[in-house]
N, C-alpha and C positions, 0 to 999 in steps of 0.2 A: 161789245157787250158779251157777257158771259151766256152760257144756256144754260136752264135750269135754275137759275137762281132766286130767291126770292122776290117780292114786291120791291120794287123799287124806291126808297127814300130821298127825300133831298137830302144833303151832307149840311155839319152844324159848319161855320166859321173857326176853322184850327190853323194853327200858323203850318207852311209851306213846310214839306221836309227837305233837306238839304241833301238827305242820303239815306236808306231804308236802315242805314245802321245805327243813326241818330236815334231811333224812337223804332224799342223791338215793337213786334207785332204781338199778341193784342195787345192794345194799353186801353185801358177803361177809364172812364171822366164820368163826374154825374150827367146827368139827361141826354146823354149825346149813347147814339145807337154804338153798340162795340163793330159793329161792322165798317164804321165811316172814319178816316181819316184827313188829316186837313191836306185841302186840294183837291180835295173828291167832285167835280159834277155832279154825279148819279151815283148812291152805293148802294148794296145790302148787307145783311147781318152778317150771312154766310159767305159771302165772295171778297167783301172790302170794296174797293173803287171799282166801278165798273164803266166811270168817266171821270175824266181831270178838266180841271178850267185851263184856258187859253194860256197855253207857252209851256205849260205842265207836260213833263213824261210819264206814256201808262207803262208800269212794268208788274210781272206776273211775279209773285215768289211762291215758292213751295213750302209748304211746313208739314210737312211729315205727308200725306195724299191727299193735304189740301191745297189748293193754290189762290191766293190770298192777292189782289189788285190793288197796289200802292202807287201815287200820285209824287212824283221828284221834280226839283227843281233840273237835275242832272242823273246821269245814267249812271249807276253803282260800278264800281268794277268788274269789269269780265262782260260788260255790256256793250253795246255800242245805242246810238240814238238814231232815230228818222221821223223827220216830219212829213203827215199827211196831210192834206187838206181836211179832215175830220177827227184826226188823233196823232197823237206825238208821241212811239210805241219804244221803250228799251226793249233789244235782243241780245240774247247771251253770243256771246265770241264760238270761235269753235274748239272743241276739246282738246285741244294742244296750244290755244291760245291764251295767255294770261289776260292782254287786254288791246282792242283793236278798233280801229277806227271806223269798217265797215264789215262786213262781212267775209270781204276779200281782202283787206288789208292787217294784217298784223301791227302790235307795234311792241308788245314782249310777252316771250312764248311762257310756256312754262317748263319747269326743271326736266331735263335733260333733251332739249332742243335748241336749236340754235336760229335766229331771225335774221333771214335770207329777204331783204328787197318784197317788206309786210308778209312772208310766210316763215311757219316754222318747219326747220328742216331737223333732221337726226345728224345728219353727217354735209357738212359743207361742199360744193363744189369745188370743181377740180381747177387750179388758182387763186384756191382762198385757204383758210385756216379757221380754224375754231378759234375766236376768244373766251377764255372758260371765268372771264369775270363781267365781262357784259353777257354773254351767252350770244355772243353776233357774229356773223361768218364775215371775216374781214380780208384784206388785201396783205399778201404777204409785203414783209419787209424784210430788204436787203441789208444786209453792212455797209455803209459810206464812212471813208478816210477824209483826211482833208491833204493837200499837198504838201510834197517833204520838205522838212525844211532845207537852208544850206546846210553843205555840210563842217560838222566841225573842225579846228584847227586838226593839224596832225599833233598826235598825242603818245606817248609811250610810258605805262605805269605812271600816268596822271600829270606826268611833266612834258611841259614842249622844247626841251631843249637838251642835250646830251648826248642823241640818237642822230641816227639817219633814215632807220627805218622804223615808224609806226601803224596805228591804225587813226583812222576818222567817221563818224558816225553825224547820222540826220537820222530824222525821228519826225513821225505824222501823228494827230489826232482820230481818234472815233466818232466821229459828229453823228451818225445813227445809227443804234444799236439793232442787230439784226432782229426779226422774230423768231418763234420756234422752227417755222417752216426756211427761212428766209437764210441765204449765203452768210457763212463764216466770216468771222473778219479777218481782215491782214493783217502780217507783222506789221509792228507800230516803229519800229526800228531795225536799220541795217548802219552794217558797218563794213571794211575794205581796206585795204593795206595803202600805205602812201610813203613816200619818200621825200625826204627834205634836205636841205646841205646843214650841216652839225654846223652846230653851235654849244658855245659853253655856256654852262651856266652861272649866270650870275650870285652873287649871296643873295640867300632867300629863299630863289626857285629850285633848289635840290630837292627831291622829292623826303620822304619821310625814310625809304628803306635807305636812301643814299646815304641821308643824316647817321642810319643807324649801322651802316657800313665802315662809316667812320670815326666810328666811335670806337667798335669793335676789331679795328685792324691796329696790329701791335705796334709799338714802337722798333726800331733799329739796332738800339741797344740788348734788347729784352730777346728778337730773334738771335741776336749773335751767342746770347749766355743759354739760350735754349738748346738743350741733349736732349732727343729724345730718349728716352729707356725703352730696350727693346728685351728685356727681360721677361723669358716666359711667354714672349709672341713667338705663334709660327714662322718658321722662314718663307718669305714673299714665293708668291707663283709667278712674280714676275722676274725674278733673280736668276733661273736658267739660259733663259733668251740673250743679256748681255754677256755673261759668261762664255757661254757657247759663239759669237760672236769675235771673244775676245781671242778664244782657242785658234778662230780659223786665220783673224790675221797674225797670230805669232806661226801659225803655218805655213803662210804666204811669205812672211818676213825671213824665215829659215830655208825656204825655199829661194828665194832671191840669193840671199847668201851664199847658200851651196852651188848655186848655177854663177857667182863671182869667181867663189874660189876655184870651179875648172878652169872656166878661162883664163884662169892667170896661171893655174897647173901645167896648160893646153899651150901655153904661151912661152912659159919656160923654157919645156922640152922641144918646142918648135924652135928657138935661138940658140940650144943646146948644139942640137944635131947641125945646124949650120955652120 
């Protein structure tokens, strides 16, 4: 019961409100007091319900510094409900609560808090993360792969056969993407050098640069009638080195020579003199 209030009326027969938002406050009907709404027990003029019938919630609202007692089927938002033995009272949530089950229990905060196990927190505990589209402190998540596959043939520029030495590769799936807080994921691919006994390849399995290697490699004929023109090119930086080369064995070669002919000089004059 309210204090201060008027004499008390019996309320007229109004249908149930569903929600204080369905039917603003005051609504005026003929013969029926503007204080009484439907579900009311007991009203007056100036307070609205000051009792509901059985199973009805009382709840208080304010409309500018008055406060005005309306009869619900259910508790409005930002409320929560409790039954008495004499009265069935909505209570507002508390000031960081949007809307909650009891007084101690949250069940979603309002903007810029996060719902922590029915309360609202600013910053989540340490194990958890913010989610910024429920507004809920949640459990980090990790990266999970799945296992590698086998590994591929041995391969060398897209062909398996030509080579002796290539590479081979396996490759894993992402099955859970990590969260913001939550470990990076793994390469999703490696790859490793391998070795094979050659083989030829067949028509067919030539790769593409092969094809175009052979396309573009000249005929036999065409190399032989080929001059180049060296007209107007610099002399090679490579053309000292065999020359000089060439200088030291005709030195060696004269040198030979000259170390013959003593000996046979040397030989002479030793059959001479005998």
């Amino acid at each position: 019961m309210l204090k201060n209030s008027p004499p008390v009326t019996s309320c007229q027969e109004w249908p149930v409100l569903e929600s204080r938002q369905q039917l603003p406050w005051p609504t005026l009907h003929p013969n029926v007091s503007q204080g009484c709404q439907g579900g009311c027990a007991t009203c007056s003029d100036y307070n609205g319900c000051l009792s509901c019938k059985p199973r009805l919630f009382f709840v208080l609202e304010r409309i500018g510094m008055k406060q005005i007692g309306v009869c619900l089927s259910s508790c409005p938002s930002g409320y929560y409900g409790t039954r008495y033995p004499d009265i069935n009272k909505c209570t507002k949530c508390k000031a960081d609560c949007d809307t909650c089950f009891n007084k101690n229990f949250c069940t979603k905060c309002k903007s810029g808090f996060y719902l922590h196990l029915g309360k609202c927190l600013d910053n989540c505990p340490e194990g958890l993360e913010a989610n910024n589209h429920t507004m809920e402190c949640v459990s980090i998540v990790h990266c999970e792969a799945s296992e590698w596959s086998p590994w591929s043939p041995c391969m060398k520029k897209g062909k398996t056969c030509g080579f002796k030495r290539g590479t081979e590769t396996r490759v894993r799936e992402i099955t859970q993407h990590p969260s913001a807080k939550g470990n990076l994921c793994p390469p999703t691919s490696e790859t490793r050098k391998c070795t094979v006994q050659r083989k030829k390849c067949q028509k067919g399995e030539r790769g593409k640069k092969g094809r175009e290697r052979k396309r573009k490699k000249p005929n036999k004929e065409e190399s032989k009638d080929a001059v180049p023109d060296n007209k107007g090119l610099e002399p090679s930086r490579e053309t000292p080195e065999p020359r000089e080369n060439k200088d030291k064995q005709q030195q060696k070669k004269r040198k030979v020579q000259d170390k013959q002919q003593k000996s046979s000089v040397d030989l002479f004059w030793g059959l001479k003199s005998s």
